[in-house]
N, CA, C and O atoms as a printed pandas DataFrame, in Angstrom:
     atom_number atom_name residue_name chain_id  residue_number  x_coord  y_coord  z_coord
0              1         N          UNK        A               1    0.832   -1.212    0.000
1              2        CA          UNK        A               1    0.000    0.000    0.000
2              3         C          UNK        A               1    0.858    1.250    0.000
3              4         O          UNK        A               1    0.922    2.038   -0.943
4              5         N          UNK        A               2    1.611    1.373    1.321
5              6        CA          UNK        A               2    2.293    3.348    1.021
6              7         C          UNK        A               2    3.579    2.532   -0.261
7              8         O          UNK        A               2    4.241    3.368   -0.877
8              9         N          UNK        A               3    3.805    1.379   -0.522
9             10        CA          UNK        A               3    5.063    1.146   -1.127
10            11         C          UNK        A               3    4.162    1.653   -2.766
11            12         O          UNK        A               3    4.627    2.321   -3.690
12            13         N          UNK        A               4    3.247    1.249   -2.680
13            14        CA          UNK        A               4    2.261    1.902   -4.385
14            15         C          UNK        A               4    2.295    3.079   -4.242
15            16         O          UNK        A               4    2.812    3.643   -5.206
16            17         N          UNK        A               5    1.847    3.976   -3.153
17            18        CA          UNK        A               5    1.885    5.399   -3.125
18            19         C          UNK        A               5    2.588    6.129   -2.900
19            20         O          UNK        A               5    2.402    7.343   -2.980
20            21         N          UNK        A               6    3.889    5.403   -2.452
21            22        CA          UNK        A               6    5.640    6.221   -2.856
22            23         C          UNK        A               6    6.013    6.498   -4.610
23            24         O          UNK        A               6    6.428    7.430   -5.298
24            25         N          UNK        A               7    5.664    5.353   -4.770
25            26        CA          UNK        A               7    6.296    5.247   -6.404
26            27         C          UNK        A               7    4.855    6.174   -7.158
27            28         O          UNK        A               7    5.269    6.910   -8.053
28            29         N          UNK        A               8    3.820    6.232   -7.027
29            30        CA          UNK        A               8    2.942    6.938   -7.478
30            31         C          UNK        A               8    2.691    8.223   -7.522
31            32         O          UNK        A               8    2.058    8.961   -8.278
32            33         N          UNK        A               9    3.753    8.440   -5.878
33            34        CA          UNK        A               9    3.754    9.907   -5.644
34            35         C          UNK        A               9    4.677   10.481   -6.691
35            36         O          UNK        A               9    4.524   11.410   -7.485
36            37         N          UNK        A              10    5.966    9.421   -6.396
37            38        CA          UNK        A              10    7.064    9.740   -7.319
38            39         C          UNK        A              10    6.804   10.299   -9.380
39            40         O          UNK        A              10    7.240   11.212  -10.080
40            41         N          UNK        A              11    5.685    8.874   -9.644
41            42        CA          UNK        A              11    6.069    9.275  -10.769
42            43         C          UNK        A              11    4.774   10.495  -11.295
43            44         O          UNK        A              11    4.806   11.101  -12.366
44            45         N          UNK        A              12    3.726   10.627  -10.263
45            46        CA          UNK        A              12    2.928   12.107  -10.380
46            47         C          UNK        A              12    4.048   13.901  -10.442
47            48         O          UNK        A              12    3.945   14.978  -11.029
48            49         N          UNK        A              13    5.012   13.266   -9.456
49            50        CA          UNK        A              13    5.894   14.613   -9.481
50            51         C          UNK        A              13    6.847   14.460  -10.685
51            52         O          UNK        A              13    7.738   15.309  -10.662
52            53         N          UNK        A              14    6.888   13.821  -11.470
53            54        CA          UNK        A              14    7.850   13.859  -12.488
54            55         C          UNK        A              14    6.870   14.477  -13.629
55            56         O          UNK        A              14    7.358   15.366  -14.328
56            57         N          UNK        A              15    5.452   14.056  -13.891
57            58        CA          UNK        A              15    4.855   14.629  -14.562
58            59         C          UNK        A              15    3.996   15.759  -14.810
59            60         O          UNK        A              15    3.450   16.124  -15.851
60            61         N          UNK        A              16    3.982   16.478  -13.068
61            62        CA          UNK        A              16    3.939   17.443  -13.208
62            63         C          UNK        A              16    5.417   18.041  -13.289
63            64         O          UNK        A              16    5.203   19.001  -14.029
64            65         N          UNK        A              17    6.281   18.068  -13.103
65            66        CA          UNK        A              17    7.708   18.732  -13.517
66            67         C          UNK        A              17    7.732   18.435  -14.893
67            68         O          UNK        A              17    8.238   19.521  -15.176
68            69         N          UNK        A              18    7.654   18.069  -15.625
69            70        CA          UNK        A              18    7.727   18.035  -17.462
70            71         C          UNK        A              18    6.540   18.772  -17.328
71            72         O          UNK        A              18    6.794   19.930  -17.658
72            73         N          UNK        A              19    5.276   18.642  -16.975
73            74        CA          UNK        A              19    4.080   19.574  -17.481
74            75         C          UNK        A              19    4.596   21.396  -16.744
75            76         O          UNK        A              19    4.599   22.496  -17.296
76            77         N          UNK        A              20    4.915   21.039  -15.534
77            78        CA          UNK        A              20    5.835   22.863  -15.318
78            79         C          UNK        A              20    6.883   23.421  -16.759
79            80         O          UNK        A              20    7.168   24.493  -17.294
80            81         N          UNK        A              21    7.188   22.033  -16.935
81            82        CA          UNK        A              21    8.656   22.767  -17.611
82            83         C          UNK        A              21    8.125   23.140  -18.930
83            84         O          UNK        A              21    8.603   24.164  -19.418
84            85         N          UNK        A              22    7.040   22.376  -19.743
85            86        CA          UNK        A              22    6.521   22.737  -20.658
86            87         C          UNK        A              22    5.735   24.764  -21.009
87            88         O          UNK        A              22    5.677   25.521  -21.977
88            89         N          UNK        A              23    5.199   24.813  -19.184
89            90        CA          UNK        A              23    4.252   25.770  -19.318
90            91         C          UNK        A              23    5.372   26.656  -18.880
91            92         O          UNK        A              23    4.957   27.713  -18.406
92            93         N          UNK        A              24    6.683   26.531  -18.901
93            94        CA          UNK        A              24    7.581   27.440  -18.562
94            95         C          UNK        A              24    8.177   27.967  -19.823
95            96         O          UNK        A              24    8.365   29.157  -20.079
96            97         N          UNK        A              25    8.523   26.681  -20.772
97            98        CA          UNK        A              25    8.892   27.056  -22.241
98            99         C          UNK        A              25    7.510   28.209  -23.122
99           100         O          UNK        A              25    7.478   29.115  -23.954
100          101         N          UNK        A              26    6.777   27.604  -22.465
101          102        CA          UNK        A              26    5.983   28.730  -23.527
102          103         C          UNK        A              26    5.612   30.150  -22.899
103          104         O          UNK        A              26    5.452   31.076  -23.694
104          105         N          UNK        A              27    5.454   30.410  -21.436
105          106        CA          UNK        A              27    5.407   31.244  -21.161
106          107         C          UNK        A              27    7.112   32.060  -21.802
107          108         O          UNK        A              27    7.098   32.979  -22.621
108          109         N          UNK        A              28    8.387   31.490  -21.230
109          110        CA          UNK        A              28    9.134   32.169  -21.964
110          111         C          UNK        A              28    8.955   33.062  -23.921
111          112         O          UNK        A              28    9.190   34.156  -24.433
112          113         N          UNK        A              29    8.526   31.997  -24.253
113          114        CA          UNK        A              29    8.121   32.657  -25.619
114          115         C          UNK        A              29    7.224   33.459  -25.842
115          116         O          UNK        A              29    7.307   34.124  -26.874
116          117         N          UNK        A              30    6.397   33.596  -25.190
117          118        CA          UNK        A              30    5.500   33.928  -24.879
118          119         C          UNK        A              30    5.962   35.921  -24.622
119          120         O          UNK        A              30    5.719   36.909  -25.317
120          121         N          UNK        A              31    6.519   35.781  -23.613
121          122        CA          UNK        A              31    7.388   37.066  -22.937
122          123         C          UNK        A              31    8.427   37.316  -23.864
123          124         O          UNK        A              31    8.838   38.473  -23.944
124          125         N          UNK        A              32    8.971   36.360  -24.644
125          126        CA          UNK        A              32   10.203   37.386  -25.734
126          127         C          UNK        A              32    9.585   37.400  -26.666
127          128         O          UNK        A              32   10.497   37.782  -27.399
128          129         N          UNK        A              33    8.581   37.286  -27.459
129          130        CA          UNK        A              33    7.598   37.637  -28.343
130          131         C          UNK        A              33    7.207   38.964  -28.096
131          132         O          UNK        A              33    7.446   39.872  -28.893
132          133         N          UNK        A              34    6.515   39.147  -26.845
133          134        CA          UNK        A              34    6.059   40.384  -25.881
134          135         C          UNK        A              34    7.142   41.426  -26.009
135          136         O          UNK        A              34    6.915   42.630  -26.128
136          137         N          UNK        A              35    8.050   41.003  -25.983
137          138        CA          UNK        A              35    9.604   42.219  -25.243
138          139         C          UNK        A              35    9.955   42.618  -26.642
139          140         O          UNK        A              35   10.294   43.800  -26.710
140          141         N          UNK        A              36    9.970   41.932  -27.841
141          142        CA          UNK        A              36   10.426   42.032  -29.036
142          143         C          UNK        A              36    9.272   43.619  -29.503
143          144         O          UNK        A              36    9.746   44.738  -29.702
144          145         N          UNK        A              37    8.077   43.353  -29.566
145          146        CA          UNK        A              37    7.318   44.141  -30.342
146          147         C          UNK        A              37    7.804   45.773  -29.667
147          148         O          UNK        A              37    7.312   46.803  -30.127
C-alpha cells in the first residue's frame, strides 16, 4: 500500500515537472515575443 503510493507519488511529481517545464517554455516565448514588439 504506502510502497504503491511512494512510487505513485514519485512518478505524479515527475509529470507534473515536465508539465511545469513545458508551461515554462511557452510562457518564456511567450514574454520574448512580448519584449520584441
Amino acid at each position: 500500500m504506502s510502497e504503491d503510493f511512494a512510487s505513485l507519488k514519485k512518478r505524479s511529481f515527475r509529470q507534473i515537472s515536465k508539465e511545469a517545464a513545458y508551461i515554462h517554455d511557452d510562457t518564456a516565448k511567450i514574454y520574448a515575443a512580448w519584449r520584441s514588439t
